[in-house]
N, CA, C and O atoms as a Tripos MOL2 file, in Angstrom:
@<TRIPOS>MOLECULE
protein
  268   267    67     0     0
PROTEIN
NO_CHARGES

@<TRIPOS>ATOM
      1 N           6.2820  -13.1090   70.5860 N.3       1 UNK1
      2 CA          6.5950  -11.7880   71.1110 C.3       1 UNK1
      3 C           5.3300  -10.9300   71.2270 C.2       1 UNK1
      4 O           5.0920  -10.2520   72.2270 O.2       1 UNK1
      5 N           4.4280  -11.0000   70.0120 N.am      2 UNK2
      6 CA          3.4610  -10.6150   70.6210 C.3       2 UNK2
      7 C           2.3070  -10.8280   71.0300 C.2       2 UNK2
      8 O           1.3320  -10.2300   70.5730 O.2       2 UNK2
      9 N           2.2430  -11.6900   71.9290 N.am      3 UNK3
     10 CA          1.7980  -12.5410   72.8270 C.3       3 UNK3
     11 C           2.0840  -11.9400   74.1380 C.2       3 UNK3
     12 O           1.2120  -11.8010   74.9960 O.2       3 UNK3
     13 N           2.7990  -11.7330   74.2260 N.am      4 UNK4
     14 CA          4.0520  -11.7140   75.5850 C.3       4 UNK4
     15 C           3.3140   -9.9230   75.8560 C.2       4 UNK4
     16 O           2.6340   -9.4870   76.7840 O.2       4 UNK4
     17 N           3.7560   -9.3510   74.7700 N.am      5 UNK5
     18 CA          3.3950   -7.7070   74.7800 C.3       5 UNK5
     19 C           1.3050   -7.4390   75.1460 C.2       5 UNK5
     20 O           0.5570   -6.6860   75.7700 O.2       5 UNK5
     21 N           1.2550   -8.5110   74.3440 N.am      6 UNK6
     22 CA         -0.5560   -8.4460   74.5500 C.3       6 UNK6
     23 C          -0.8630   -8.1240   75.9560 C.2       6 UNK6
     24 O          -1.3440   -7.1560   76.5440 O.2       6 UNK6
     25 N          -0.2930   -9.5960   76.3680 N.am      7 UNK7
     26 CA         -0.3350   -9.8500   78.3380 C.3       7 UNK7
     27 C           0.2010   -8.6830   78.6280 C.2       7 UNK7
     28 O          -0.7740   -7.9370   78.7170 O.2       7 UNK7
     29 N           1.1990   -8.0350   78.8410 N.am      8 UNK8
     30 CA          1.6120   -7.1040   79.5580 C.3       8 UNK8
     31 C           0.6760   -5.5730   79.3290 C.2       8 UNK8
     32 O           0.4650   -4.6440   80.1080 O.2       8 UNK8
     33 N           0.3140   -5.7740   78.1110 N.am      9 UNK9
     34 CA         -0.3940   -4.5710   77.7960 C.3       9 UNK9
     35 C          -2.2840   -4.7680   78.8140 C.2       9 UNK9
     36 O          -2.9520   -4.1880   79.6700 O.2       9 UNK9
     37 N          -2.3180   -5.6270   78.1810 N.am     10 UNK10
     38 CA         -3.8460   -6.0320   79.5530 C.3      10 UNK10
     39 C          -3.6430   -6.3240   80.6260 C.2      10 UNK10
     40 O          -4.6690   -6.3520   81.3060 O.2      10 UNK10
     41 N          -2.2760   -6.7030   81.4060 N.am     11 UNK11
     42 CA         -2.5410   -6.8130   82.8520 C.3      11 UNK11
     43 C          -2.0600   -5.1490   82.9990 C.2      11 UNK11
     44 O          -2.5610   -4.7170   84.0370 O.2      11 UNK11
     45 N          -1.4320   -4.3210   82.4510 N.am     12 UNK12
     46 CA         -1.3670   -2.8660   82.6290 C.3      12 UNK12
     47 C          -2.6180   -2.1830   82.8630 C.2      12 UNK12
     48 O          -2.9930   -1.3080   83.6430 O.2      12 UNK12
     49 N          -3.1840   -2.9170   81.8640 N.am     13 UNK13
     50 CA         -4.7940   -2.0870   81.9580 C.3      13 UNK13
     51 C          -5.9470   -2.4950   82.8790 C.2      13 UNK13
     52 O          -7.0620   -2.0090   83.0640 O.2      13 UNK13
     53 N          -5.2370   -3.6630   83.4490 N.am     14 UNK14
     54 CA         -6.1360   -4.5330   84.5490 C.3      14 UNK14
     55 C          -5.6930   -3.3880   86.0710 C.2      14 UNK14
     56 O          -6.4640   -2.7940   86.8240 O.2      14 UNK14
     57 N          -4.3490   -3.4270   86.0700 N.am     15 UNK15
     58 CA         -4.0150   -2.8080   87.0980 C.3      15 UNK15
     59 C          -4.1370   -1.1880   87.2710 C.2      15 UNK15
     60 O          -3.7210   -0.5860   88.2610 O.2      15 UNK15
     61 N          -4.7340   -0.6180   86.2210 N.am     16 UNK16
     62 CA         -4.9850    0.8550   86.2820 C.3      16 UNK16
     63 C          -6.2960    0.8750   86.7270 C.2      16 UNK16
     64 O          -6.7120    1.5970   87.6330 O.2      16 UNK16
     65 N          -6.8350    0.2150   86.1960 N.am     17 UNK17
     66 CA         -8.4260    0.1710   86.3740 C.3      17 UNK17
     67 C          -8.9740   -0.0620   87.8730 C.2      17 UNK17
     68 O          -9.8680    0.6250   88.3670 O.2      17 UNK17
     69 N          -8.3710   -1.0370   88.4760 N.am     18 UNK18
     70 CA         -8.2180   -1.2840   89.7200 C.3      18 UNK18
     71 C          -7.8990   -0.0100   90.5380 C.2      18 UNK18
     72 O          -8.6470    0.4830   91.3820 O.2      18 UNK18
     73 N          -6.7040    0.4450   90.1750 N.am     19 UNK19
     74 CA         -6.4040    1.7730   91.1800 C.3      19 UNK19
     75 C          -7.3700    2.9920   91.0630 C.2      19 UNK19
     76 O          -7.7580    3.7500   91.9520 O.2      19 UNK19
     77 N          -7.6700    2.9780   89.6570 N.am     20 UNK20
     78 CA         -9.1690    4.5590   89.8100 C.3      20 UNK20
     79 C         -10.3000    3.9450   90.2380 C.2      20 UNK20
     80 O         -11.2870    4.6440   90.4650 O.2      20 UNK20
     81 N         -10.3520    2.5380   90.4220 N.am     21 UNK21
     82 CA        -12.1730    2.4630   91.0500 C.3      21 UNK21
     83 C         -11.4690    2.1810   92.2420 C.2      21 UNK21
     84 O         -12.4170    1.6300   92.8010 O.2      21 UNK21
     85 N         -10.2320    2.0990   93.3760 N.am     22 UNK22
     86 CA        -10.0030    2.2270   94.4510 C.3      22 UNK22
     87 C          -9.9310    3.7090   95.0240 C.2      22 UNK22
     88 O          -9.9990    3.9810   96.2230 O.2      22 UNK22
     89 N          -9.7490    4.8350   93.7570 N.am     23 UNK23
     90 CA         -9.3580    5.7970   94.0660 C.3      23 UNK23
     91 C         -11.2580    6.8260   94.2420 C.2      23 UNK23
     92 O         -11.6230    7.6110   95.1170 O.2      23 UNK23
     93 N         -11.8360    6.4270   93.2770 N.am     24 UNK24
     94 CA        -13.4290    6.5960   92.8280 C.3      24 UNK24
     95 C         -14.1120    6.3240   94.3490 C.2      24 UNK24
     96 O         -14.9330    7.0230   94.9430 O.2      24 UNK24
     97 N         -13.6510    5.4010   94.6510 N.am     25 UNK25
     98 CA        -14.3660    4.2820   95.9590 C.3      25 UNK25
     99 C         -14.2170    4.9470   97.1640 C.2      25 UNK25
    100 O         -15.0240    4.9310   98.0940 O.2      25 UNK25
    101 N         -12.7640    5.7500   97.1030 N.am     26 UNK26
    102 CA        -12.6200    6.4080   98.6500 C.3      26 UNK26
    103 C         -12.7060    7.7990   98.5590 C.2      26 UNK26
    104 O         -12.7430    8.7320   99.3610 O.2      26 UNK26
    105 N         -12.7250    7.6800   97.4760 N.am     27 UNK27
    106 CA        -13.1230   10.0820   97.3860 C.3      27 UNK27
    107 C         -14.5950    9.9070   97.8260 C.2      27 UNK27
    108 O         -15.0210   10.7540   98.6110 O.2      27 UNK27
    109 N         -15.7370    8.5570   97.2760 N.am     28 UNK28
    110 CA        -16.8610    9.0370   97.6150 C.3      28 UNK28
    111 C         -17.3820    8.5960   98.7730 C.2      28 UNK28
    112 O         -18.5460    8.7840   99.1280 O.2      28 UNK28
    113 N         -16.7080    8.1220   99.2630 N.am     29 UNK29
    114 CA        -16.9340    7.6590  100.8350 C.3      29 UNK29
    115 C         -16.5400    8.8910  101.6850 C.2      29 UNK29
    116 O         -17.3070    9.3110  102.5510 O.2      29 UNK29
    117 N         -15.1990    9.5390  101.4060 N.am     30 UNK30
    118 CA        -15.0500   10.7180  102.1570 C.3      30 UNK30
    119 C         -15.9770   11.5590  101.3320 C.2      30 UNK30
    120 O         -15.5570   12.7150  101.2940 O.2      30 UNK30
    121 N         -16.6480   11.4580  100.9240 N.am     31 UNK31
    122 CA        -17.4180   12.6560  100.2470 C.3      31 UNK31
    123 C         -18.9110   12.3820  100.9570 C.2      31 UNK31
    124 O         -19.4000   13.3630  101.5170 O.2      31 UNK31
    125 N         -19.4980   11.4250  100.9780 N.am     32 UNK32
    126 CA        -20.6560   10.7290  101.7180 C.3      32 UNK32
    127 C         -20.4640   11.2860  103.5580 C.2      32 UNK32
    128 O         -21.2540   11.8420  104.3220 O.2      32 UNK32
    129 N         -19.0210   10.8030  103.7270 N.am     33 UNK33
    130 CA        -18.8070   11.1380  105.2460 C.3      33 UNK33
    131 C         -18.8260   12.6350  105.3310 C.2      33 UNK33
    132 O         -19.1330   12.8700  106.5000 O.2      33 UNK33
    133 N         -18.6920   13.5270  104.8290 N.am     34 UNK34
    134 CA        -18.3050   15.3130  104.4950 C.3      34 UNK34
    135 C         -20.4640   15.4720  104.7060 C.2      34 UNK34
    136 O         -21.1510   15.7150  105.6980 O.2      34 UNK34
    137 N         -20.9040   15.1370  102.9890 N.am     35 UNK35
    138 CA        -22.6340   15.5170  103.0730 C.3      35 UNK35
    139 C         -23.2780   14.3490  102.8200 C.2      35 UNK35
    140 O         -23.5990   13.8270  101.7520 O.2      35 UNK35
    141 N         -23.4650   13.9060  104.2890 N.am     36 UNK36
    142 CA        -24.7330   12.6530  104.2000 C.3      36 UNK36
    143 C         -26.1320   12.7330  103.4450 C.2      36 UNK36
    144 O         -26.9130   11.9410  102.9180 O.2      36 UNK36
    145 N         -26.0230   14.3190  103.7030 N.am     37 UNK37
    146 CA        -27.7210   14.4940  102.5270 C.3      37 UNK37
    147 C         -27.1870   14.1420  101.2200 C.2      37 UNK37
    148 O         -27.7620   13.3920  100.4320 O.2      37 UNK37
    149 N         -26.2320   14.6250  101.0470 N.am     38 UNK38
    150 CA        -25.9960   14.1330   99.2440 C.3      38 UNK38
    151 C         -25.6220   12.9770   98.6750 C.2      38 UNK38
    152 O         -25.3490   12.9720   97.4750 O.2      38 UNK38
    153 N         -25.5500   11.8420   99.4150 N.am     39 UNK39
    154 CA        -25.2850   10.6570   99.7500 C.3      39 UNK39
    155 C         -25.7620    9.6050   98.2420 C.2      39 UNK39
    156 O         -25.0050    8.7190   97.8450 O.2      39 UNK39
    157 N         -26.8310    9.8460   97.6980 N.am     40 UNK40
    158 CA        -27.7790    9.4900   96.4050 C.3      40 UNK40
    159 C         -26.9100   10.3860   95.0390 C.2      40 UNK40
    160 O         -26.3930    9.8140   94.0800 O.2      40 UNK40
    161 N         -26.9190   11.4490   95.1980 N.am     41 UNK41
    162 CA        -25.9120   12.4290   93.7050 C.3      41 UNK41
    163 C         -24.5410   11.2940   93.9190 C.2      41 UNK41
    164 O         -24.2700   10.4510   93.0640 O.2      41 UNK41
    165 N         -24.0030   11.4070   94.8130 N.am     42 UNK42
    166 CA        -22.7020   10.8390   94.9770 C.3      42 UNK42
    167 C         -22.3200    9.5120   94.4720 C.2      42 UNK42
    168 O         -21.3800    9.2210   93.7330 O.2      42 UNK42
    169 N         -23.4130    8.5960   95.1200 N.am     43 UNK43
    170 CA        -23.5460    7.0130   94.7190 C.3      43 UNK43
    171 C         -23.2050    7.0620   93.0920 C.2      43 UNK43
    172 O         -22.2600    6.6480   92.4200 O.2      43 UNK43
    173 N         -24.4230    7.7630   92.7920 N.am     44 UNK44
    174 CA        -24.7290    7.6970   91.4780 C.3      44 UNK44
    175 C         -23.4180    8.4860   90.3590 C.2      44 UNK44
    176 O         -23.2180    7.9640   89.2620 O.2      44 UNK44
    177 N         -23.0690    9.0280   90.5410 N.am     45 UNK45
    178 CA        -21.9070    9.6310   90.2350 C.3      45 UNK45
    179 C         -20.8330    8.4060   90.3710 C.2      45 UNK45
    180 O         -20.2800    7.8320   89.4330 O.2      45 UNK45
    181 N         -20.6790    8.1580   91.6900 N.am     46 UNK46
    182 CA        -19.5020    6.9270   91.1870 C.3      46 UNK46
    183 C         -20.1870    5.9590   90.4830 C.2      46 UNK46
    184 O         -19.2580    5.3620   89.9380 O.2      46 UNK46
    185 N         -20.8490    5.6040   90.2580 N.am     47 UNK47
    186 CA        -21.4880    3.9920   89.6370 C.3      47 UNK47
    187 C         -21.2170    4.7610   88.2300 C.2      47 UNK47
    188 O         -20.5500    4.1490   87.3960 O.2      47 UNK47
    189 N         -21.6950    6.0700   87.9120 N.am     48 UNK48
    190 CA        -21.6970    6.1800   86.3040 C.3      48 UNK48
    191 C         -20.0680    6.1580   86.1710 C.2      48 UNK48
    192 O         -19.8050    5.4670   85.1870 O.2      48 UNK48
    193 N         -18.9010    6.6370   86.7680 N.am     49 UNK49
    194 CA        -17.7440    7.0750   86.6670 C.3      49 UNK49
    195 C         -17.2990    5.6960   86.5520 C.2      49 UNK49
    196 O         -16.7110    5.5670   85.4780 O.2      49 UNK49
    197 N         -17.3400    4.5120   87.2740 N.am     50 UNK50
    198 CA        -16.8390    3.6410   87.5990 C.3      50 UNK50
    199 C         -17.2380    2.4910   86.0770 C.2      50 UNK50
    200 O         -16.5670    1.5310   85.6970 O.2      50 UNK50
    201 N         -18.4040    2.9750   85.5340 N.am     51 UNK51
    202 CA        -18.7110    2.0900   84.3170 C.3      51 UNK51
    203 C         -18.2310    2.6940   83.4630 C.2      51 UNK51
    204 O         -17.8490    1.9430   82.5660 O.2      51 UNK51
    205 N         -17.9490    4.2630   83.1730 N.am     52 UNK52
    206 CA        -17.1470    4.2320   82.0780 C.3      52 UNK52
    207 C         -15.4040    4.1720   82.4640 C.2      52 UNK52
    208 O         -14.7930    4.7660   81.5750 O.2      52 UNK52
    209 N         -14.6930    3.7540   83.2790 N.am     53 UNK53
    210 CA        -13.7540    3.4660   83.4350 C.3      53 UNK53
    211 C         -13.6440    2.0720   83.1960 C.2      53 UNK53
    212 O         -12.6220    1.6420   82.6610 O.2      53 UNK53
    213 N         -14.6930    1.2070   83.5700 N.am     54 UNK54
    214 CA        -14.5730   -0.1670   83.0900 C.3      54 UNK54
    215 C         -15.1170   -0.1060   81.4580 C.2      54 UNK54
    216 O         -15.2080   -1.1550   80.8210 O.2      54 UNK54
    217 N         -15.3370    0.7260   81.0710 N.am     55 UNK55
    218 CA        -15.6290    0.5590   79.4280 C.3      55 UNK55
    219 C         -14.3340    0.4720   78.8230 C.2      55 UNK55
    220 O         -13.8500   -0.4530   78.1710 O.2      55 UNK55
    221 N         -13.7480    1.8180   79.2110 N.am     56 UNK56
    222 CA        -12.0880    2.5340   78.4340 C.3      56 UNK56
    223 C         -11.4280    1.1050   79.1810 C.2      56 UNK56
    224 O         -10.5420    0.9470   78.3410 O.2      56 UNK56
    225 N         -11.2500    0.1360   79.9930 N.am     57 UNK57
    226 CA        -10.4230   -0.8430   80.6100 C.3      57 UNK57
    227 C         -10.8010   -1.7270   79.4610 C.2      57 UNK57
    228 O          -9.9510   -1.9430   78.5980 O.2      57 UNK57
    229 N         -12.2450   -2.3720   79.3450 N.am     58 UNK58
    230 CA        -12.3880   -3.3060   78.7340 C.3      58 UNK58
    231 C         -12.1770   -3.3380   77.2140 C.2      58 UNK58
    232 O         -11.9090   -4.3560   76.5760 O.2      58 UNK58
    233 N         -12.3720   -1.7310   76.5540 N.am     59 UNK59
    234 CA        -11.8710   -1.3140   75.5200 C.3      59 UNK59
    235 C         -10.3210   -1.7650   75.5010 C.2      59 UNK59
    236 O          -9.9900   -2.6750   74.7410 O.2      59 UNK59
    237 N          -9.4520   -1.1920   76.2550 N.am     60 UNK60
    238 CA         -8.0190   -1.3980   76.4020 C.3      60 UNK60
    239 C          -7.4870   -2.6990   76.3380 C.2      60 UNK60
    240 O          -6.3450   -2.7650   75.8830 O.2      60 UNK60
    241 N          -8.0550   -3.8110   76.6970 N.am     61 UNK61
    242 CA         -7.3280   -5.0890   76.9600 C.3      61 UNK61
    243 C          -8.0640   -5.6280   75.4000 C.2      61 UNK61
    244 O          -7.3870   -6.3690   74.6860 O.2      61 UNK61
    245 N          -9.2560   -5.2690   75.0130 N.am     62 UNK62
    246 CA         -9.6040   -6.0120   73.5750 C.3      62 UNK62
    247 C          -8.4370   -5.5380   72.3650 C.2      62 UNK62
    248 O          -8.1290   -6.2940   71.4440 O.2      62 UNK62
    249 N          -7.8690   -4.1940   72.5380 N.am     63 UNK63
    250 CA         -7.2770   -3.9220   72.1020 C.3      63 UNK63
    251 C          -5.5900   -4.1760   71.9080 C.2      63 UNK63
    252 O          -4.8960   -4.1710   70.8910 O.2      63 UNK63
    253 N          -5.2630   -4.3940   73.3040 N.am     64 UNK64
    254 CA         -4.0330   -4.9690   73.1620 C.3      64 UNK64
    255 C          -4.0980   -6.0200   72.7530 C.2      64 UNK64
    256 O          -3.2880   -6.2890   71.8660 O.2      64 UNK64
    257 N          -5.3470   -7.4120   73.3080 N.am     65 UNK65
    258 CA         -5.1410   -8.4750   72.5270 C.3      65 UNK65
    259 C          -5.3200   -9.0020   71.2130 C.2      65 UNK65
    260 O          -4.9380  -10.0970   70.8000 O.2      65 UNK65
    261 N          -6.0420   -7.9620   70.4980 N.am     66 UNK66
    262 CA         -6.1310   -7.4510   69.2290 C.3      66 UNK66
    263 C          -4.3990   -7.1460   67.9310 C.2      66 UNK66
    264 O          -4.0380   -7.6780   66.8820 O.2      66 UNK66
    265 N          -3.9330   -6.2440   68.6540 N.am     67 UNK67
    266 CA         -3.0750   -5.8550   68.0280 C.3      67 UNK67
    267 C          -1.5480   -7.1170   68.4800 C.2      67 UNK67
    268 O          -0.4460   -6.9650   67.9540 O.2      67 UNK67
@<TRIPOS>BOND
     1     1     2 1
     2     2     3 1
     3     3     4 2
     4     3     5 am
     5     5     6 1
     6     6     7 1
     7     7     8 2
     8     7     9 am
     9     9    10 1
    10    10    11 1
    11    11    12 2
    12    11    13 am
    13    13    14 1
    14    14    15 1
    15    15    16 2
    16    15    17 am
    17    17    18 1
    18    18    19 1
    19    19    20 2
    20    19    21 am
    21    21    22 1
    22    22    23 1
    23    23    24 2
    24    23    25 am
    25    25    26 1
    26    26    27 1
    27    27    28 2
    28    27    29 am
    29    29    30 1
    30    30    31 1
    31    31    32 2
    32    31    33 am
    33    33    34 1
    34    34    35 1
    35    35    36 2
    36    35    37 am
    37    37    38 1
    38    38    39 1
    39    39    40 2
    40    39    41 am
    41    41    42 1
    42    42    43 1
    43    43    44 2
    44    43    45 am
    45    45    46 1
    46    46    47 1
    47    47    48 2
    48    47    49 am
    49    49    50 1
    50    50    51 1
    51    51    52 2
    52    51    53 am
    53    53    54 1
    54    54    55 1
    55    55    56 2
    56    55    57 am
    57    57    58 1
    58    58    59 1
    59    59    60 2
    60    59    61 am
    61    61    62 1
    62    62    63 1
    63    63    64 2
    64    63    65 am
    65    65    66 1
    66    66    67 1
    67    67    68 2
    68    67    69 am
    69    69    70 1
    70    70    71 1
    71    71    72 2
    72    71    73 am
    73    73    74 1
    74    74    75 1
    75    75    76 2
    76    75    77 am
    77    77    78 1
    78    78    79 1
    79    79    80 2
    80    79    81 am
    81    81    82 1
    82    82    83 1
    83    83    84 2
    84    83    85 am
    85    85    86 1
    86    86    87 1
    87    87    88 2
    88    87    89 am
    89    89    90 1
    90    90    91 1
    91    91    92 2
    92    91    93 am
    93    93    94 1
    94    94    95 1
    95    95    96 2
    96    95    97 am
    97    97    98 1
    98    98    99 1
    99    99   100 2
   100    99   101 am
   101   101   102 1
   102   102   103 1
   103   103   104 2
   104   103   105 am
   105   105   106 1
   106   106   107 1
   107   107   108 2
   108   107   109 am
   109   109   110 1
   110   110   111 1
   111   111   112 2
   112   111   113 am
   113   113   114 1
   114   114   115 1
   115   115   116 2
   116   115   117 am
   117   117   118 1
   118   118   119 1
   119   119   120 2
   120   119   121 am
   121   121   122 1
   122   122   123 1
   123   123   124 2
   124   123   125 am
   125   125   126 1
   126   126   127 1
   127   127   128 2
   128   127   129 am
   129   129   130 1
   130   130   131 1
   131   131   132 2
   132   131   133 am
   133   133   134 1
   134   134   135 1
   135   135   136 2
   136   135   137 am
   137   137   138 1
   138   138   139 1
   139   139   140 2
   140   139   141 am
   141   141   142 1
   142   142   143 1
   143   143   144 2
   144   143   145 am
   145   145   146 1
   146   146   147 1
   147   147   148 2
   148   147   149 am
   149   149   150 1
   150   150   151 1
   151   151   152 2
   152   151   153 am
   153   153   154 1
   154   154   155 1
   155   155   156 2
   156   155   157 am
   157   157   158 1
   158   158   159 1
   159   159   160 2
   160   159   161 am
   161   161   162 1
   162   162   163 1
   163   163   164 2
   164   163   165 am
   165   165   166 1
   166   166   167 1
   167   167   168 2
   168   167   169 am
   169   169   170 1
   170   170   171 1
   171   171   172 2
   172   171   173 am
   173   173   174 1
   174   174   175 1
   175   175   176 2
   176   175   177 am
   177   177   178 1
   178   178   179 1
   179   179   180 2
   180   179   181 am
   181   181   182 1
   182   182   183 1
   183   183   184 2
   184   183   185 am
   185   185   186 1
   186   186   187 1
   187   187   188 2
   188   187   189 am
   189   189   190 1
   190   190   191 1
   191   191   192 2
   192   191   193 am
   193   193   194 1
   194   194   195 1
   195   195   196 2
   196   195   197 am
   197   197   198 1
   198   198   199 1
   199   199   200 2
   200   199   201 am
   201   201   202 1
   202   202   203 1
   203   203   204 2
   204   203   205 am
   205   205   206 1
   206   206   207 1
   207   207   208 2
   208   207   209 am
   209   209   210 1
   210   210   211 1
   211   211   212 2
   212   211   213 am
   213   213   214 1
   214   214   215 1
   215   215   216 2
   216   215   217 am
   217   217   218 1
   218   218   219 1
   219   219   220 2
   220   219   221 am
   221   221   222 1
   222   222   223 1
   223   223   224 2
   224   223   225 am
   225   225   226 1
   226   226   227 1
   227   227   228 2
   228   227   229 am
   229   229   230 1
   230   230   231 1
   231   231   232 2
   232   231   233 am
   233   233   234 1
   234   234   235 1
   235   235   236 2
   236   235   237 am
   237   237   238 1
   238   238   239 1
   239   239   240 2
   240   239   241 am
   241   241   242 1
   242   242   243 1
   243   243   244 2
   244   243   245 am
   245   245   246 1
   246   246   247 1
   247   247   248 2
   248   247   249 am
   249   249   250 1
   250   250   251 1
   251   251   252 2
   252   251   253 am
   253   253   254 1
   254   254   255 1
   255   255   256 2
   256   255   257 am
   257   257   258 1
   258   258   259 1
   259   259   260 2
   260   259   261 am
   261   261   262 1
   262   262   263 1
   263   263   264 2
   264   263   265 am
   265   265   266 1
   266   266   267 1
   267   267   268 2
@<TRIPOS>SUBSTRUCTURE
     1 UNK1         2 RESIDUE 1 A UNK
     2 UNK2         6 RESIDUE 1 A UNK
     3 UNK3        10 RESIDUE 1 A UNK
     4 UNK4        14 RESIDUE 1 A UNK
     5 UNK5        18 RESIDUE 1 A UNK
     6 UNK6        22 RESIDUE 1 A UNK
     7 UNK7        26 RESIDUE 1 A UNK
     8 UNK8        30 RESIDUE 1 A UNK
     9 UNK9        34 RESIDUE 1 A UNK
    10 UNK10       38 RESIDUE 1 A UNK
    11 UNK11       42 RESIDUE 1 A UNK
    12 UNK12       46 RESIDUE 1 A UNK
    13 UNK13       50 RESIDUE 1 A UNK
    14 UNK14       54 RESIDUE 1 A UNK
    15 UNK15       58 RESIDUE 1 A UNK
    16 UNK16       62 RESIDUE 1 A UNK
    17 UNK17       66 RESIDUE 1 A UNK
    18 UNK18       70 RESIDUE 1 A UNK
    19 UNK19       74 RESIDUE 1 A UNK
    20 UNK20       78 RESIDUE 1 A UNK
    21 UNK21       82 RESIDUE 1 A UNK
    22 UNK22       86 RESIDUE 1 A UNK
    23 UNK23       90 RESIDUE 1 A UNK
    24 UNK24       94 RESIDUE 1 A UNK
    25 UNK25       98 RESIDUE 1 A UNK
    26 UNK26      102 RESIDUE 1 A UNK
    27 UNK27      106 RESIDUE 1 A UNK
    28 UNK28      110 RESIDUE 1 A UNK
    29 UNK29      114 RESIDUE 1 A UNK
    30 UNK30      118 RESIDUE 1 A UNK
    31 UNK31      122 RESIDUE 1 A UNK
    32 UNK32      126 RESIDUE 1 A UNK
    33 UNK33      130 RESIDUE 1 A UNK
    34 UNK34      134 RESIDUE 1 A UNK
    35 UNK35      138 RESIDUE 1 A UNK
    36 UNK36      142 RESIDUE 1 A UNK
    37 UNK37      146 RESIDUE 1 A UNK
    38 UNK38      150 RESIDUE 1 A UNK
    39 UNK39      154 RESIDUE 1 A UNK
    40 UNK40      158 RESIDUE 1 A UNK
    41 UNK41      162 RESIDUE 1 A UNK
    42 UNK42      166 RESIDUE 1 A UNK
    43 UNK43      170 RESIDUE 1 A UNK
    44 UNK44      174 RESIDUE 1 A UNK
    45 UNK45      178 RESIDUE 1 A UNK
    46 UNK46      182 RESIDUE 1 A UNK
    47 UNK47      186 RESIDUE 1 A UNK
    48 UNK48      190 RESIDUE 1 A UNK
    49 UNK49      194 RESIDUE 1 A UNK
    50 UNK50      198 RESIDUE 1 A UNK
    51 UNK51      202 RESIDUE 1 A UNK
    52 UNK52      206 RESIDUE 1 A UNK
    53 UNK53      210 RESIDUE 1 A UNK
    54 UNK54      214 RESIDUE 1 A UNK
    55 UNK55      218 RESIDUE 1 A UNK
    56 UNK56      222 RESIDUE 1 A UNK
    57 UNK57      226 RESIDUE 1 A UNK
    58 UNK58      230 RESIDUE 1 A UNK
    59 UNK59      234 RESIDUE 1 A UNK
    60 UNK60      238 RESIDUE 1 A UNK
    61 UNK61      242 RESIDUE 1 A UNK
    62 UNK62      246 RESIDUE 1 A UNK
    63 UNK63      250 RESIDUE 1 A UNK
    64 UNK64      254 RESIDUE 1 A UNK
    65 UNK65      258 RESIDUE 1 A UNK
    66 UNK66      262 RESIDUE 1 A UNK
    67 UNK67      266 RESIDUE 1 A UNK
């Protein structure tokens, strides 16, 4: 049983993670398309946003398979 709960708890956290770096991915593209000069703040902004969302993800699944 908890086995079963582990999996469900990390593919939960597989599939969240996925949707904010899809969601990260297209705010800064429309944001790039809006100010092409700011094009470098922006990048960089998602790359830092996008690694700590994969931290709290990869945190999350050690944890469910943990417990």
């Amino acid at each position: 049983m908890t086995g079963t709960l582990a999996a469900i708890g990390a593919g939960s956290c597989s599939y969240r993670c996925r949707a904010w770096h899809r969601r990260i991915g297209g705010s800064a593209m429309e944001a790039i398309a809006r100010q092409p000069e700011a094009a470098t703040k922006i990048q960089l902004a998602m790359i830092i946003s996008a690694a700590l969302i994969e931290g709290a993800a990869l945190f999350a699944i050690v944890v469910a398979l943990i417990a």
